[in-house]
RODO-2510 file (C-alpha; in nm, 4 decimals, decimal comma):
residues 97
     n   res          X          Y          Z
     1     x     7,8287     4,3396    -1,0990
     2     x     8,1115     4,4426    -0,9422
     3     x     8,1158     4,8230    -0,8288
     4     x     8,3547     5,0232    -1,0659
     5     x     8,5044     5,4130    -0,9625
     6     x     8,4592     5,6970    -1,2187
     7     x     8,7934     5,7125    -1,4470
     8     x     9,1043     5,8922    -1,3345
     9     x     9,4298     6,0326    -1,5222
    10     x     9,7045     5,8265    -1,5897
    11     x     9,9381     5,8006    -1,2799
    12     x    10,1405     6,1235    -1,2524
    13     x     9,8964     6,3478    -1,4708
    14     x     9,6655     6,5566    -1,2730
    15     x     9,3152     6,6489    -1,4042
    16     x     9,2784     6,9988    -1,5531
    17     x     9,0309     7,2149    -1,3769
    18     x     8,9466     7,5742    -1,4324
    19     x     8,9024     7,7981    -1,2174
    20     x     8,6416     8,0638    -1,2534
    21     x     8,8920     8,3268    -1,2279
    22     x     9,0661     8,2287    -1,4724
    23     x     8,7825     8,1775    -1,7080
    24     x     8,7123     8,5792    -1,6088
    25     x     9,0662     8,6760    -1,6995
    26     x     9,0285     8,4782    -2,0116
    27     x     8,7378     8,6561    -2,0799
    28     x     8,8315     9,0382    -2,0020
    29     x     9,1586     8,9589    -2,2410
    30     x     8,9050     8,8488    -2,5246
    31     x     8,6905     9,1683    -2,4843
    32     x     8,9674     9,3968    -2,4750
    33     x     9,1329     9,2571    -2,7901
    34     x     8,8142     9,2890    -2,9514
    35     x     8,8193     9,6288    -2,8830
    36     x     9,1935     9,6981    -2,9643
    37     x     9,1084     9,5200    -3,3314
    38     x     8,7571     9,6211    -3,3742
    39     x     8,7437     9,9741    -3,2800
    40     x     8,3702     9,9198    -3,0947
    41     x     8,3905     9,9492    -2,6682
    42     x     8,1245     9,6788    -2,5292
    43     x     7,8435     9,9269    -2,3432
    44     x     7,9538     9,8199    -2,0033
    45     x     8,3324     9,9794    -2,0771
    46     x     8,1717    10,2772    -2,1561
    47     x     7,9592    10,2629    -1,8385
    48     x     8,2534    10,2095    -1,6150
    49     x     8,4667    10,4934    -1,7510
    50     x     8,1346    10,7505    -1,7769
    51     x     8,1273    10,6425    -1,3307
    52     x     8,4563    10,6868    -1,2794
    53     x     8,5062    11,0758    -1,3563
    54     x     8,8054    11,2717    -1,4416
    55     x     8,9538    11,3158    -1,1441
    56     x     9,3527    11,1366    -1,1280
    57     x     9,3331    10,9902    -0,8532
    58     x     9,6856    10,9063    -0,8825
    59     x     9,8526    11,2496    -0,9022
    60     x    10,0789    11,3451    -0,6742
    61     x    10,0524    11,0517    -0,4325
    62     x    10,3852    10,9057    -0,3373
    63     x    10,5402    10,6671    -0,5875
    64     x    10,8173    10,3576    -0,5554
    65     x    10,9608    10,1863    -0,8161
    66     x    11,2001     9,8718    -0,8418
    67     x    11,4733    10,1364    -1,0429
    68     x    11,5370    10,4549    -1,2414
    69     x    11,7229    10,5200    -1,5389
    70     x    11,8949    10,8348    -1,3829
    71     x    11,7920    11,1149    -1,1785
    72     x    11,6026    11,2824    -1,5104
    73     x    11,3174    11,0214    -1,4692
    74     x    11,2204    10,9435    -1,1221
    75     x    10,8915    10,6725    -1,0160
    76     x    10,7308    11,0306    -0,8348
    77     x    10,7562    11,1759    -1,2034
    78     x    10,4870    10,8735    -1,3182
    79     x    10,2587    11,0376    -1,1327
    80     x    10,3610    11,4637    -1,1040
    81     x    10,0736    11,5212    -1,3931
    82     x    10,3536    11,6898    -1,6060
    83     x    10,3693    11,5727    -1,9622
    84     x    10,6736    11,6549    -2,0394
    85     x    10,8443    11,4203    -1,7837
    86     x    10,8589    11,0351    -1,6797
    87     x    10,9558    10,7749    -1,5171
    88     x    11,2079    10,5221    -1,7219
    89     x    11,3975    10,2019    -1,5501
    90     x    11,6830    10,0295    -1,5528
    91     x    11,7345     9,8517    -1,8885
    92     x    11,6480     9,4856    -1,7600
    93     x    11,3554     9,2605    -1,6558
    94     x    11,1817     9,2728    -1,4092
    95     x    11,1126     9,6184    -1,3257
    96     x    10,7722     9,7822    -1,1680
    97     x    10,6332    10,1033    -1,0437
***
């Protein structure tokens, strides 16, 4: 009996494999649209935000952002712990903070 290799792909398909980080991401989406729909927080969410205190660790730390809409809203007002101002980009894609 001749000796016969496991099957492949047709030529010029590659075999789907997934990774385990993507299986994760999958995951975290899945338990945070359950939670956006559902209204119930999974016990470990609750955990992690009970641990990680109060405390913004972001405020006033510098800030950089790929635009601003005009002087009024700044990237260093994302972060100035004022409500009443912002940070707002340039009307296009992509834009970041």
């Amino acid at each position: 009996m001749p000796f016969s290799s496991p099957p492949h792909p047709a030529p010029g398909r590659p075999r789907r494999r997934r990774s385990r980080s993507g299986l994760v991401a999958a995951g975290l989406v899945a338990l945070s649209t359950f939670a956006a729909v559902t209204g119930v927080v999974p016990a470990t969410y609750s955990a992690a935000a009970a641990a990680c205190g109060t405390t913004n660790v972001a405020q006033g730390r510098p800030s950089s952002a790929s635009s601003a809409e005009n002087g009024a809203s700044p990237a260093s007002a994302a972060f100035d712990g004022n409500t009443g101002t912002r940070w707002s980009s340039a009307f296009s894609d992509p834009q970041w903070i």
